[in-house]
N, C-alpha and C positions, 0 to 999 in steps of 0.2 A: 364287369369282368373284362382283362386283359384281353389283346389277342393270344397274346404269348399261355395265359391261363387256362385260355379255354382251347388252346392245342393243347396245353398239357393234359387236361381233362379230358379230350376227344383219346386220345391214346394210353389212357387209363381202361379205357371201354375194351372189353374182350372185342367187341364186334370190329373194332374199328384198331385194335393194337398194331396189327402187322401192316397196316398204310405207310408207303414213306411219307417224312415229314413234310415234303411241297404239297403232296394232297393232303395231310391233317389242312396243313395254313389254308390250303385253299378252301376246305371245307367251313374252317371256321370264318370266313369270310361271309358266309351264308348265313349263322345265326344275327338273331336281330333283338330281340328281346332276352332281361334275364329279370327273373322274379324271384322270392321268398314263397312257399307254400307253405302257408301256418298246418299243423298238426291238425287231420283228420277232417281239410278243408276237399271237398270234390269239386276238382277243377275242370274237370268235363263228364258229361254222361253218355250213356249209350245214346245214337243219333243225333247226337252233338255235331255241326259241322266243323268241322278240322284242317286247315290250314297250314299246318306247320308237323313241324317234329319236334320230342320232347326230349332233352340231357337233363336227367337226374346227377348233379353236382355231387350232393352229398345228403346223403339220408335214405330213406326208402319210399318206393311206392308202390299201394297194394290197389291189385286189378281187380275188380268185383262184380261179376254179372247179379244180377235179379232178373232171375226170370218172371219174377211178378210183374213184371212195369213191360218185358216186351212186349209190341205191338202186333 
């Protein structure tokens, strides 16, 4: 992905819409990685360590607790 793409992406996001555009760029300066998530792949679990933040591009993603598996 572009920089120029993934500011446009970053200001598609409600959270982040009303940023001026030097903090979008600045922002996307920060991402580092971009991936494909195939369909109904779980890319992290509860108490998973976490490193980073996640943009959702295009498609959806659903959040799912199991309380059977908490510790």
């Amino acid at each position: 992905m572009t920089m120029a793409s993934l500011s446009q992406t970053l200001s598609q996001s409600r959270l982040m819409a009303g940023l001026p555009v030097d903090v979008m760029e600045g922002l996307a300066l920060h991402f580092e990685d971009s991936r494909a998530v195939p369909a109904g792949e779980v890319f992290k679990k509860s108490g998973d360590d976490v490193d980073a933040a996640f943009l959702v591009h295009s498609g959806n993603v659903q959040v799912m607790e199991n309380p059977g598996l908490a510790d």
